[in-house]
C-alpha positions, 0 to 999 in steps of 0.5 A: 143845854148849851146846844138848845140855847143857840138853837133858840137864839137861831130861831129868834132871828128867824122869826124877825126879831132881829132882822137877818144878815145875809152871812149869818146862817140860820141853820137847818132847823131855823130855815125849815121853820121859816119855809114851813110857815111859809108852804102854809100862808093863806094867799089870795087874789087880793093879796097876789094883786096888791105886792104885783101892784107894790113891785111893779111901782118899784120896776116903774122907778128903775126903769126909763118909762116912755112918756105919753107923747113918745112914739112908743106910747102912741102907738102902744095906746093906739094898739092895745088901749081898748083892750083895758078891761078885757076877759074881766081884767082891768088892766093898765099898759106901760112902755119900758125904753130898752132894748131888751125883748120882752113883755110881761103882766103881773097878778094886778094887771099891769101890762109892760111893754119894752120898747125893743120888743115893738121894734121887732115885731109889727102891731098885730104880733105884738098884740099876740105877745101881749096876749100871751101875757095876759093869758098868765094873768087869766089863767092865775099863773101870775099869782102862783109866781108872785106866791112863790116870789113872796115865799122866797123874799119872805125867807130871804129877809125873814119875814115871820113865819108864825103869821098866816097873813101876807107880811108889808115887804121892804123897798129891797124886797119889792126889787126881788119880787119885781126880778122874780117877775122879770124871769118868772118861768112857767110849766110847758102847760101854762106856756101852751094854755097862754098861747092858746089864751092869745090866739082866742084874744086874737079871734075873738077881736077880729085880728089875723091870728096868723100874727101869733106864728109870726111872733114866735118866728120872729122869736125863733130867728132871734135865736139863732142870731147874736143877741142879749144876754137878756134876750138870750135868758129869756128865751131859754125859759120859755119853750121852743119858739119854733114848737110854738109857732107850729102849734100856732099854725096848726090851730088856725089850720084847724079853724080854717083860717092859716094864711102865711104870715107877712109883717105888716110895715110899722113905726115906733116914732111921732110922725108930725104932718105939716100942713101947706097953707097956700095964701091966696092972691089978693085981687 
């Protein structure tokens, strides 16, 4: 008897009634329950789009983002702002000031540029990475990590698994999910069918796709180099850059369109030009 009663009182603080410590474990039987509800939640577009759009908020305020007037924005507003509604996408861009190399999409279309990724690759690779990430978007690999980054919150902060319906998260929660998103990894599949996304983004608008070998052989140099933790992280999940630009190489080879790629001169900073005002003579 005595057994069952803390047995119930573990499942009392695992479906939120009293909001959960971080060394108070749960046991077996109380972790099963809550994953269990978890498995079974219902979790649509609206719902992946509405917490990507919360956690990218959250990510907005932690990070430094480059003000409209900042090279970096230009330039990413000149390269990609008319692209916002693309392949039915509505999809709003922002610069994080780091330098760190990355790039990501979320469920709810907000696209991340950080600014160490700009000042590595020229205008037509980038466009290339940031089709890639939008490929995830298209393709619902964004949602199944966000479902998946929920899951793990909701466990963690014992969000009740009685409900079939998508919980509020807390300001704590947010940054788990917005740390999920960061180091999402996806299949070798969903790697291969957002760079196959990307390389039609670049064909379809009449860009070279040559630039998305590029970006993964800048990516590939990058690797064998000294170089961030982060950076180090990130390219660790992700497939073998030098696979992907073969696989690159190889389509646009098939399309008849490979040419060798040679990075295109580019800057990140606000070039002011100064006009010459000649006075004239007066006679």
């Amino acid at each position: 008897m005595k057994v069952r009663n803390i047995a119930t009182i573990l499942m009392v603080f695992a479906f939120g009634i009293c909001k959960l410590n971080a060394q108070i474990s749960l046991g077996e039987k109380a972790l099963g329950a809550i994953q269990n509800g978890m498995a079974s939640l219902t979790f649509s577009n609206e719902d992946a789009a509405r917490i990507s759009l919360a956690a990218v908020k959250k990510m907005d305020s932690t990070h430094t983002v480059a003000p409209s007037n900042n090279g970096y924005a230009l330039r990413l507003n000149r390269v990609f702002g008319k692209h916002t509604h693309e392949s039915g996408l509505s999809l709003n861009y922002k610069v994080y000031l780091t330098k760190d190399v990355n790039a990501f999409a979320t469920a709810d279309g907000s696209v991340r540029v950080f600014s160490g990724l700009m000042d590595i690759m020229d205008d037509n690779e980038l466009l290339a990475v940031i089709g890639h990430e939008i490929g995830h978007v298209a393709n619902q690999d964004s949602k199944d990590a966000i479902k998946s980054a929920y899951r793990k919150a909701a466990i963690i902060g014992a969000v009740s698994s009685q409900s079939d319906k998508v919980a509020e998260l807390t300001n704590s929660q947010l940054g788990q999910i917005g740390n999920a998103i960061l180091e999402s990894k996806f299949s070798r599949k969903q790697e291969s069918d957002a760079d196959l996304f990307s390389y039609n983004f670049l064909k379809r608008n009449k860009y070279n796709v040559n630039a998305e070998e590029g970006a993964f052989t800048v990516l590939e140099t990058l690797s064998g180099s000294n170089q961030s933790d982060f950076l180090t992280k990130m390219l660790s999940s992700h497939p073998d850059p030098k696979d992907r630009a073969d696989n690159a190489k190889a389509r646009a080879q098939a399309d008849g369109l490979y040419k060798p790629y040679v990075q295109k001169a580019f800057s990140n900073t606000v070039k002011v030009a100064t006009k010459k005002v000649v006075k004239k003579k007066k006679k």
